[in-house]
N, C-alpha and C positions, 0 to 999 in steps of 0.2 A: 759383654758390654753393660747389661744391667746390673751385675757383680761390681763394677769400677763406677758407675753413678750412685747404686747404694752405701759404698763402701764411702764414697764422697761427699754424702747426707748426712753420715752417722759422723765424720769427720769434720763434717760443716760447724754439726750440732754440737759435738763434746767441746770445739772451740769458741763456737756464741757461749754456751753456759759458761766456761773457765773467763773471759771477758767480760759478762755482767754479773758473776759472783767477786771479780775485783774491784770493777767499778761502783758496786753497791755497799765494797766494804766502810762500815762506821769510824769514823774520827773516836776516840777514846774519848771519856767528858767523864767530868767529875761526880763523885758518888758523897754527896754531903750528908747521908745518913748518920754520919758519926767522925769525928773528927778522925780515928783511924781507918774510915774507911777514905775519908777524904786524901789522907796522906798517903794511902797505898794507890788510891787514884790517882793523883799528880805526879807518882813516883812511874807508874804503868806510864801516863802518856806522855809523861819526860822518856823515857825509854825509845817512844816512836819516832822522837824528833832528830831533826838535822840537830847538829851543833850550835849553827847561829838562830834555830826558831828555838832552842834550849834557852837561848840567852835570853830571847825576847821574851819567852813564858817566865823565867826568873823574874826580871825586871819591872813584866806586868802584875806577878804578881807582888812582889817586893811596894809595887806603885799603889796598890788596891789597900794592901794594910797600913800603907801610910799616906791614904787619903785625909784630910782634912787637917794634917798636922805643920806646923807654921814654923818649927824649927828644930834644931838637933837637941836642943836644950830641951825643949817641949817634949820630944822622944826618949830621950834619955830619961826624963822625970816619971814616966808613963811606963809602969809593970807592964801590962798589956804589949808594949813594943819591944819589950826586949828580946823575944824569941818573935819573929816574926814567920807562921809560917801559915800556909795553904788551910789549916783550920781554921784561922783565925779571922779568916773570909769565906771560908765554905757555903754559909747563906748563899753570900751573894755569888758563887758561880758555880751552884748544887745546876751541875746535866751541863755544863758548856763544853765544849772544844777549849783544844790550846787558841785557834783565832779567834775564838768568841771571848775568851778571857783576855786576850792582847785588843782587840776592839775596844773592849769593856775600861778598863788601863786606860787605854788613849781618849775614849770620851769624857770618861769621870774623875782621873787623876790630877791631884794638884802636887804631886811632885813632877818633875824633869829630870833624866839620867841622860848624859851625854859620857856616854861607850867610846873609847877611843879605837879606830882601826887595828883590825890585828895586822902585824906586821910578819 
């Protein structure tokens, strides 16, 4: 009987450890030490995502390099915008998550993308 309670402990315990080693597992977040390191970081936690939080990470950040910009023309005129990517914002979202960088997008972006339903 104490062999089948023990045995129930040690089994208890390997299962609480395997449940708070996943629930404690980290969101991937950006490594803005260097613009390649930025880009291997956004490539890693593009990799974690659903398809549709793919989109949304795209989009926010697509929305963050083209904050303050007033039109296609204005982009089009602007080096800086032609390649539009994850370094070129890295400052601003060195250590975020994909939510924290979609947060960030939706408080401080002054573009709008309207995504049509996938069908």
């Amino acid at each position: 009987m104490s062999s089948n309670v023990l045995m129930s402990l040690v089994l208890a315990s390997l299962l609480a450890g395997c449940a708070t080693t996943a629930s404690t597992a980290q969101s991937p977040r950006i490594d803005a030490t260097s613009v390649v390191a930025a880009e291997d970081s956004y490539r890693a936690m593009m990799d974690t995502l659903s398809p549709e939080k793919q989109r949304q990470l795209a989009l926010a950040m697509l929305a963050l390099n083209l904050r303050g910009v007033g039109s296609a023309y204005e982009a089009m005129k602007n080096p800086d915008l032609q390649s539009l990517s994850i370094g070129r914002i890295k400052d601003d979202v060195n250590g975020m998550t994909a939510d924290e960088i979609i947060a960030l997008a939706a408080r401080t972006s002054t573009v709008k993308f309207e995504v049509p339903a996938r069908q």
